[in-house]
C-alpha positions in Angstrom: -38.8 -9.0 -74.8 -40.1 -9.9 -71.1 -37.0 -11.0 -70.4 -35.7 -7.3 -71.3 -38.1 -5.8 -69.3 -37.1 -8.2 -66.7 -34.0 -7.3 -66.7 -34.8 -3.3 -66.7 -37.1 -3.4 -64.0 -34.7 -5.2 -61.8 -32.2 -2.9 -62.4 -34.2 0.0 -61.6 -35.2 -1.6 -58.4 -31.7 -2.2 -57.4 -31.0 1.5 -58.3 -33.8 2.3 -56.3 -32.4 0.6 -53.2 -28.9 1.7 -53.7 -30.1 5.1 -53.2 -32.0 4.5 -50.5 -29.4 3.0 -48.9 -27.3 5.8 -50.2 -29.8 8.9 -48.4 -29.9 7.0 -45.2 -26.0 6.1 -45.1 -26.0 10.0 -45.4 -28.7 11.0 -43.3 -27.3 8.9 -39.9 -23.4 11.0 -40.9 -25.2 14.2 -40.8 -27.2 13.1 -37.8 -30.6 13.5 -39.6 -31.6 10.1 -39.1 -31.8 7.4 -36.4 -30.1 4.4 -36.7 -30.5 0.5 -35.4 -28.0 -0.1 -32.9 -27.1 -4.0 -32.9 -26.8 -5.8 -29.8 -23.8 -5.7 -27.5 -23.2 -9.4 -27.9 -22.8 -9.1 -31.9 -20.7 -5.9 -31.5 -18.3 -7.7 -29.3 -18.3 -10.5 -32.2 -17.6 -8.3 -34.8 -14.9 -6.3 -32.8 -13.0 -9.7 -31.9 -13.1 -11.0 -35.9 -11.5 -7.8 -36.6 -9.2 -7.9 -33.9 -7.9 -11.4 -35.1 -7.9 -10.4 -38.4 -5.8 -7.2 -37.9 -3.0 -9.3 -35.7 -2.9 -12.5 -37.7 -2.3 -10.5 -40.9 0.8 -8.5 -39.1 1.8 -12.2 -37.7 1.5 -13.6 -40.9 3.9 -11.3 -42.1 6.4 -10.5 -39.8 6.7 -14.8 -39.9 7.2 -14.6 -43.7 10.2 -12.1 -43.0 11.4 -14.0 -40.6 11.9 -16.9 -42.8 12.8 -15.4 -45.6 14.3 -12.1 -45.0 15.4 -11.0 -49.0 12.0 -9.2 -49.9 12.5 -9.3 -53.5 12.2 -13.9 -53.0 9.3 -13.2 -50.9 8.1 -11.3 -54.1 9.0 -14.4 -57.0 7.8 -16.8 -53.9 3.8 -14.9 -53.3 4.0 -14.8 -57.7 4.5 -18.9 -57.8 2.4 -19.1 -55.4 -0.4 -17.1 -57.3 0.4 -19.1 -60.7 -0.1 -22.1 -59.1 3.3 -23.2 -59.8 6.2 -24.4 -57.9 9.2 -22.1 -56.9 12.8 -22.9 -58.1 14.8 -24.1 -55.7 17.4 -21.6 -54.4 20.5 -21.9 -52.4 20.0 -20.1 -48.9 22.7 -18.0 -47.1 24.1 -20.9 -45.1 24.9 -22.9 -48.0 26.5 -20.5 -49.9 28.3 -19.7 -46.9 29.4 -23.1 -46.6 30.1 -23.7 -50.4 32.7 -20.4 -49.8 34.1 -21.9 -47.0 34.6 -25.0 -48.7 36.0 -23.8 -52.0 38.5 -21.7 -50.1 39.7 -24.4 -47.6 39.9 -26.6 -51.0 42.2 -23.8 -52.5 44.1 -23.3 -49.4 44.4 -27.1 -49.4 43.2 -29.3 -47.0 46.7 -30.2 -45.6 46.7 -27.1 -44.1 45.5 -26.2 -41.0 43.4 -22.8 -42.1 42.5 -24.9 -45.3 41.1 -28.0 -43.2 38.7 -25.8 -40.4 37.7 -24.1 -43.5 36.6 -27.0 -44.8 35.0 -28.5 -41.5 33.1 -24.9 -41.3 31.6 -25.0 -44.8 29.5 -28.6 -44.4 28.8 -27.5 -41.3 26.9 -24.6 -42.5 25.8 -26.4 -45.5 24.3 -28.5 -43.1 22.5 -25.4 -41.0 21.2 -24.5 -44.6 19.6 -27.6 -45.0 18.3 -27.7 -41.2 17.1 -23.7 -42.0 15.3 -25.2 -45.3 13.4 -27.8 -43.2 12.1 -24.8 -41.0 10.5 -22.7 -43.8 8.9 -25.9 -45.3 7.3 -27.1 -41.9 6.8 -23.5 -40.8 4.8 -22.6 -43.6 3.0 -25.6 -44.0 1.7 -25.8 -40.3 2.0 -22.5 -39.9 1.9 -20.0 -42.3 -1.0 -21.2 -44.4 -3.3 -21.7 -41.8 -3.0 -18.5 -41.0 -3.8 -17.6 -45.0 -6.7 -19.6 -45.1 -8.2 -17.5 -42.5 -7.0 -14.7 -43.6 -8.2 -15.3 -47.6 -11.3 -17.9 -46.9 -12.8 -17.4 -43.4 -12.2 -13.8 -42.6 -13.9 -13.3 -46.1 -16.9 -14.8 -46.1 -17.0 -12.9 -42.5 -16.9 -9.4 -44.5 -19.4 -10.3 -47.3 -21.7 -11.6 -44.6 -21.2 -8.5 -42.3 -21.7 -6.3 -45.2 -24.9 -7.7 -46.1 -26.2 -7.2 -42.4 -25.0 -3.6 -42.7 -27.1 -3.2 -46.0 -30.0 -4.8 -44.2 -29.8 -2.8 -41.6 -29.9 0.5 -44.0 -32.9 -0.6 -45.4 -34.5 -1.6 -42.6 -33.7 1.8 -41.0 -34.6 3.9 -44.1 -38.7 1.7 -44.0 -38.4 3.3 -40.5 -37.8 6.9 -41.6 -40.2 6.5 -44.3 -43.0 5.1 -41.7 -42.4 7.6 -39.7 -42.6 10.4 -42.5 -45.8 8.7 -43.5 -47.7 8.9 -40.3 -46.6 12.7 -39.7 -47.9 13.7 -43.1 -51.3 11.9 -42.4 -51.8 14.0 -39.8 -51.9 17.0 -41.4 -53.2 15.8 -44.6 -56.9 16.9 -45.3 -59.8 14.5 -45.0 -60.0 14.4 -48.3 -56.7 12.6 -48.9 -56.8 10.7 -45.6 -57.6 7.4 -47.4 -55.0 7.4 -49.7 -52.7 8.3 -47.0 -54.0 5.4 -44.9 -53.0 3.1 -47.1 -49.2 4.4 -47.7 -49.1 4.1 -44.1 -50.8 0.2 -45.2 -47.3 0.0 -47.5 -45.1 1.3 -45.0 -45.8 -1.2 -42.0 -45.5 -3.9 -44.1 -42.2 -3.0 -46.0 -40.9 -2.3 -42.3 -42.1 -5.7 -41.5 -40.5 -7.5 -44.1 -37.1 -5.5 -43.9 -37.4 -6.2 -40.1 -37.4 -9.8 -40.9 -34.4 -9.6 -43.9 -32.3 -7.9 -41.2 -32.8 -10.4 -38.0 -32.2 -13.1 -40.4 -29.2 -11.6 -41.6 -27.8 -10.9 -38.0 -28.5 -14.5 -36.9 -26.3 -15.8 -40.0 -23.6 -13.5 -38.9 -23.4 -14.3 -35.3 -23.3 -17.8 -36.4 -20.4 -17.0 -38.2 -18.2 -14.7 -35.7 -18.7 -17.3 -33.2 -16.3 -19.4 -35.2 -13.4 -16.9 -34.3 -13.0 -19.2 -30.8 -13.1 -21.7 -32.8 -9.9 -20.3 -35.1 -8.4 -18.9 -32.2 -8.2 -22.9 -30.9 -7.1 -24.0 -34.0 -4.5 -21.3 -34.4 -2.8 -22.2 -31.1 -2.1 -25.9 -32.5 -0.7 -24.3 -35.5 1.5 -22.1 -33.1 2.6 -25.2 -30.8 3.7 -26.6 -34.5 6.1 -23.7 -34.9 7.3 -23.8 -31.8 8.2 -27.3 -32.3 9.7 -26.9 -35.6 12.2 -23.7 -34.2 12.8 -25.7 -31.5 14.2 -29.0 -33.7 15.6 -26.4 -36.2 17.9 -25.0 -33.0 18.6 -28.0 -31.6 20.0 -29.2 -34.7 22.5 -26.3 -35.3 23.6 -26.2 -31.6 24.4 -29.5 -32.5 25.9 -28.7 -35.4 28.1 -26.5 -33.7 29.1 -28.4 -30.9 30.1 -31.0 -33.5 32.6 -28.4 -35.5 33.6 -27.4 -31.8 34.7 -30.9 -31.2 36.3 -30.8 -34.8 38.7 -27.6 -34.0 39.7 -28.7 -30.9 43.0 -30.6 -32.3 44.0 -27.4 -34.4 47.5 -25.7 -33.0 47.2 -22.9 -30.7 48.4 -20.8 -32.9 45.3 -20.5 -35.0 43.4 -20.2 -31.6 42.5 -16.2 -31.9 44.0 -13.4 -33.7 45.8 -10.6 -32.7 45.7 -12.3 -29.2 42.1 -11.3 -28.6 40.7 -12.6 -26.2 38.0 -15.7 -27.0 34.4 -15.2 -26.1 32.8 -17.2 -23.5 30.0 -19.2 -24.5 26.7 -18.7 -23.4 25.0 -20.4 -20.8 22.5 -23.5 -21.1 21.4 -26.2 -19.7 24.6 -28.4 -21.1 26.9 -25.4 -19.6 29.0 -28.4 -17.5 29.6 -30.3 -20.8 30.9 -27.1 -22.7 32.8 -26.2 -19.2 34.4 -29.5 -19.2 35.3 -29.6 -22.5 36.9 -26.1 -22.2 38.8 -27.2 -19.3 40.0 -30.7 -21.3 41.2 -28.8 -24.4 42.8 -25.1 -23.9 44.3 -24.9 -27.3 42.5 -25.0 -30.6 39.6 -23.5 -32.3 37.3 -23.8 -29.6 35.1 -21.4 -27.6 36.3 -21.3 -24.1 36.1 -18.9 -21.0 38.4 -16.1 -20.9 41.6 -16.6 -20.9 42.5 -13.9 -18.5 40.2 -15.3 -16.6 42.5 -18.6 -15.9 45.1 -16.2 -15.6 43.6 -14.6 -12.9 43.0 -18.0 -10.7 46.9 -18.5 -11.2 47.1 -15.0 -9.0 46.4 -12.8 -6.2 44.6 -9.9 -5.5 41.4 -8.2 -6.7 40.3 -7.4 -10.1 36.8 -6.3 -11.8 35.1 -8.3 -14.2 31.9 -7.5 -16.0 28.7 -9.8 -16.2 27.9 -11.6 -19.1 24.5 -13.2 -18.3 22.0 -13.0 -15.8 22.5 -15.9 -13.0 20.4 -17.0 -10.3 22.6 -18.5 -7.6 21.6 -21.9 -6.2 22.3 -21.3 -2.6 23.3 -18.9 0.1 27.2 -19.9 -0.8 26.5 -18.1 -4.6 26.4 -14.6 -5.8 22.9 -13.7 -8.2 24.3 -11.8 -11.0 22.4 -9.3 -13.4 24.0 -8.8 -17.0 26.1 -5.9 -17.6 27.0 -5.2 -14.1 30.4 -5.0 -13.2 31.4 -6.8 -9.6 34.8 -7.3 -7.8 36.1 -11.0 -8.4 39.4 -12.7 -6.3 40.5 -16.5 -6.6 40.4 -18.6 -3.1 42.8 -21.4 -2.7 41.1 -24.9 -2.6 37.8 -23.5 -4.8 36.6 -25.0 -7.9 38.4 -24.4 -11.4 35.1 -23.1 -12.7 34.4 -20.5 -9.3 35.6 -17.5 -8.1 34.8 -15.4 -5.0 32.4 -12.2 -6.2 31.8 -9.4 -4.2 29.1 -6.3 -4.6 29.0 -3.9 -1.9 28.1 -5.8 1.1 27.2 -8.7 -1.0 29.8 -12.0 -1.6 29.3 -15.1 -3.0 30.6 -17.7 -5.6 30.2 -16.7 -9.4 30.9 -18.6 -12.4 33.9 -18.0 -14.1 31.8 -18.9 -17.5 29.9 -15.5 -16.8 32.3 -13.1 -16.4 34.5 -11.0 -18.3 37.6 -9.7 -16.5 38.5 -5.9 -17.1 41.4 -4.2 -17.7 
């Protein structure tokens, strides 16, 4: 039975607060009350927690797309996940890609020539499915859940503890009003009620005092807390290096790849060299650009990605012709021609220059170019 009335007169007193907290909530929107302004230092904390909360979430996610871009895994992925059980494995784009590839070279028959690159093609993008595999597994766990936890664990105990300061701070405000309310009615109260008054002024100070106290306590544990966010912010930035790292190993290993199947292709006929004699695309520029330069110099037949074959032509005669930029290019010296993508320049041949040169001109403005950059127009 006292446990019942416990019980009722604890509810009643947290019904109690609720609405006071409710009236002064009110009050301070319909600019009837005042209201305790917390310091600029906490403010600034609570603005930066949401701030990093707001950014990673939108990080978070873009990352998750950009890992796995079929929503509908991401979906049977975040369900696992939740039931605390392991996702089936699934074959990824590349390997499917490469299991096509193979099945068709296979069918073709790998005497052939189409049936043989087919073949090369499809383990090497089985093999850019595995490297794109490794990726998601070390980007997710160095990077992704990190990220989560925050998100989930840290950034949650942040709102609980933030919304207990703004309850504080409602009841600390609405002791205030009704201190204030007291000590206006005692002066116009007659003497014959002054005592009583008195002491509901008595009450008020010392609720005020104690919700005073609550409240400072309350901001202190919460200041404690947002200055953690630097603290995340550090940690955040290792898990970012990690990504980096891991995109950076996941494209080294399918240019790699490629330059593998490149090597591969370049004994095919020149016959299956382009189709429709399109012309081949040049590749782009990096910092290995003289080993793919020389190799496309070595080999000018076969399935490989060279510069333009019109191009060569062009070094073979004379006169001028337009060609448009590929790539940016910075030149190296005074003897070179700085080239911005997209812009189209004049380009002639000069007897005795390099195989990979020719002579650019814009306007006033002449130099060497690489031949790897340009395109030659019609």
């Amino acid at each position: 039975m006292n446990i019942m009335d416990f019980n009722v007169k604890k509810l009643a007193a947290d019904a109690g607060t609720f609405l006071s907290r409710a009236v002064q909530f009110t009050e301070e929107k319909l600019g009837q009350a005042e209201k305790t302004e917390l310091d600029a230092h906490l403010e600034n904390l609570l603005s930066k927690a949401e701030c990093t909360k707001i950014w990673t979430e939108k990080i978070m996610k873009q990352t998750e797309v950009l890992l796995q871009p079929n929503p509908n895994a991401r979906i049977e992925e975040f369900v696992y996940e939740k039931l605390d059980r392991k996702a089936p494995s699934r074959i990824n784009n590349p390997e499917l890609l490469g299991q096509y590839m193979i099945d068709a070279g296979t069918e073709f028959g790998p005497g052939t020539a189409y049936g043989n690159a087919l073949i090369k093609c499809g383990e090497t993008q089985k093999r850019i499915g595995t490297a794109d595999r490794e990726l998601i597994q070390t980007s997710a766990l160095n990077f992704l859940t990190p990220l989560r936890n925050f998100i989930e664990g840290d950034y949650k105990t942040i709102a609980k503890e933030r919304k207990l300061l703004q309850n504080k701070r409602l009841d600390l405000d609405a002791a205030k009003t009704r201190l204030k309310k007291a000590k206006a009615a005692e002066t116009r109260a007659s003497q014959l009620n002054s005592a009583r008054l008195e002491g509901d002024n008595v009450m008020s100070e010392q609720e005020l005092r104690i919700t005073q106290s609550e409240f400072d306590r309350q901001a202190e544990i919460t200041r404690l807390l947002l200055e953690g966010i630097s603290s995340t912010h550090a940690h955040h930035l290792r898990c970012l290096n990690d990504f980096v790292e891991a995109q950076m190993t996941y494209y080294a290993q399918c240019y790699q790849y490629m330059l593998d199947l490149q090597k591969q292709l370049g004994s095919f006929p020149s016959i299956y060299h382009c189709n429709n004699n399109q012309t081949s695309v040049a590749p782009i520029p990096s910092a290995s650009s003289n080993v793919i330069g020389s190799s496309a110099s070595t080999s000018t037949s076969g399935l490989v990605i060279t510069s333009p074959s019109n191009l060569t032509d062009l070094k073979e005669c004379s006169g001028n012709r337009k060609a448009r930029v590929l790539y940016d290019y910075d030149a190296a010296n005074s003897t070179e021609l700085s080239l911005l993508a997209d812009e189209v320049i004049t380009v002639f041949s000069v007897i005795g220059m390099d195989s990979d040169w020719l002579m650019g001109e814009r306007g006033n403005q002449k130099g060497r170019v690489p031949i790897t950059y340009l395109e030659l127009l019609n």
